[in-house]
N, C-alpha and C positions, 0 to 999 in steps of 0.2 A: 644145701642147694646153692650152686653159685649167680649171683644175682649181676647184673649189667645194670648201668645206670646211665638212660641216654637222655639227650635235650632235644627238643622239638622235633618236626618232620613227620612221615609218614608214623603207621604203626606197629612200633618194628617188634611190637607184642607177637603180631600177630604171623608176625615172618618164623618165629621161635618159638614155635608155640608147637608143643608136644616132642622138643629134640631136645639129646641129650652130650654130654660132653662124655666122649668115652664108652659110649653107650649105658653111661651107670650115672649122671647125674643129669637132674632134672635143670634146664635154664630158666630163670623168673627174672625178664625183663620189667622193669620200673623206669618210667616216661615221664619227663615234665620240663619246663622250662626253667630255666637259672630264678627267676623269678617264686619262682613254686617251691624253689629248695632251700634249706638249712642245712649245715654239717659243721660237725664237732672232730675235728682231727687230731690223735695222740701220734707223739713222734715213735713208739713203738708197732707203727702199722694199725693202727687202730684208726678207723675210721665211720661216724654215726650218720646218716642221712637222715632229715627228718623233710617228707615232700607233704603238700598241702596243693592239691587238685579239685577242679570238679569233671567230674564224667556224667554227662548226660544230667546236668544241673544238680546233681546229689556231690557234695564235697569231701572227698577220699582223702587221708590221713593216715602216712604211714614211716614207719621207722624203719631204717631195714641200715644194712654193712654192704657197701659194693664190693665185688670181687676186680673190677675193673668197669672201666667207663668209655664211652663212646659220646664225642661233644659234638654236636649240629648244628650250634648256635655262637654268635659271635660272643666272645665275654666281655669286648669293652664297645662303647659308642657314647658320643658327647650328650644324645638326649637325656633330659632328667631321671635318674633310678635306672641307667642302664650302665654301672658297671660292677662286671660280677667277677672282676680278679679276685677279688678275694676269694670265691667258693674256688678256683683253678690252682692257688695259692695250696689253701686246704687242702685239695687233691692232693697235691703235689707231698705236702707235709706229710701225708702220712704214708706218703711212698701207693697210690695206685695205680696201678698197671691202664693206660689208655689207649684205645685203638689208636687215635690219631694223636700227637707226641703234646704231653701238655705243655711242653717248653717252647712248644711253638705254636701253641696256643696264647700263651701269654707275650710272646714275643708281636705276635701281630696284633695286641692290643694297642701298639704306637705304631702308625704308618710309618714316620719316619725313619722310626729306628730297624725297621722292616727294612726300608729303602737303605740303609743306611751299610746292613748286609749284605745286600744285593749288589752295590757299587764295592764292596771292597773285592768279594767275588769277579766279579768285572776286574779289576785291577790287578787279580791275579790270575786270572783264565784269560781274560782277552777281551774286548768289545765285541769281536766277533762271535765267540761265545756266547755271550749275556749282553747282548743289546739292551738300551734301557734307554728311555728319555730324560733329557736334562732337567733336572728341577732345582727347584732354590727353596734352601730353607731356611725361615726367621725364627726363632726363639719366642717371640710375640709380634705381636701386630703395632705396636707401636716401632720396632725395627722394620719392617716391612716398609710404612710409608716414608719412615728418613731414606732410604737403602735406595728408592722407586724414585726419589727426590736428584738423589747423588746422580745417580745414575742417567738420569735425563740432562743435565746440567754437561756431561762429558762429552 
C-alpha cells in the first residue's frame, strides 16, 4: 500500500480516504509535524519513519516506509528546536519522491541565499522581469553596525 507522508495542515487523511492509485492500491496517509518525526535513511532508497503523535490525547506510535512526501511546514526557523533540515536532508538521502521539490525546500531554509537566486535570475532575465527590492546583506551584526557607521560619515 503506498503510503504519503505529510507535515501539518488540514487533514488530508481524510481528503484520501477510501481512493486508490490505479484503481488497485489502497493510499494510507500518515500526518504529523517535523517535530513528531524520526527517519533512518539508507542510500539504497531505503527509507524508515518513525512518528510519535497524539490524537485526541491518546499517543499514536508508528513505523511505516514513505512512498513519497508532501511538506507543509517550514523546515528551518531561528526559534529554539525549530530546525528540521536534517529530516529534508534524510529525505533527500534516500532518494523520495516529493510533491513539492525538496531542493527547494531546503533552499529556502536561508532567506538570503533564496534572495540571492532571485537577483541572479534578475540579472539574466531583466529587472523588468523579476522586479525585486534592494536589500543589503551582512554576514553578522557586528558588520552591519560598522557598514551603517561608514556609510553615514560619506
Amino acid at each position: 500500500m503506498p503510503s504519503c507522508c505529510t507535515t501539518q495542515g488540514f487533514a488530508r487523511a481524510k481528503v484520501f480516504r477510501g481512493k486508490k492509485i490505479l484503481g488497485d492500491y489502497d493510499i494510507k496517509v500518515e500526518q504529523a509535524e517535523f517535530s513528531e518525526v524520526n527517519l533512518v535513511s539508507y542510500s539504497n532508497g531505503n527509507c524508515s519513519v518513525d512518528m510519535q503523535v497524539f490524537r485526541g490525547g491518546t499517543k499514536v506510535v508508528r513505523t511505516f516506509r514513505p512512498d513519497f512526501v508532501l511538506v507543509r511546514q517550514h523546515a528551518f526557523s531561528m526559534a529554539q528546536n525549530e530546525d528540521f533540515r536534517n529530516l529534508i536532508i534524510g529525505l533527500q538521502y534516500a532518494g523520495i519522491p516529493s510533491v513539492n521539490s525538496l531542493d527547494s525546500i531546503y533552499n529556502l531554509c536561508d532567506k538570503p541565499w533564496a534572495f540571492s537566486q532571485l537577483t541572479n535570475n534578475q540579472k539574466r532575465l531583466g529587472s523588468d522581469k523579476i522586479p525585486l527590492i534592494d536589500q543589503t546583506f551582512y554576514p553578522n551584526y557586528k558588520d552591519m553596525g560598522s557598514a551603517m557607521f561608514s556609510e553615514s560619515r560619506t
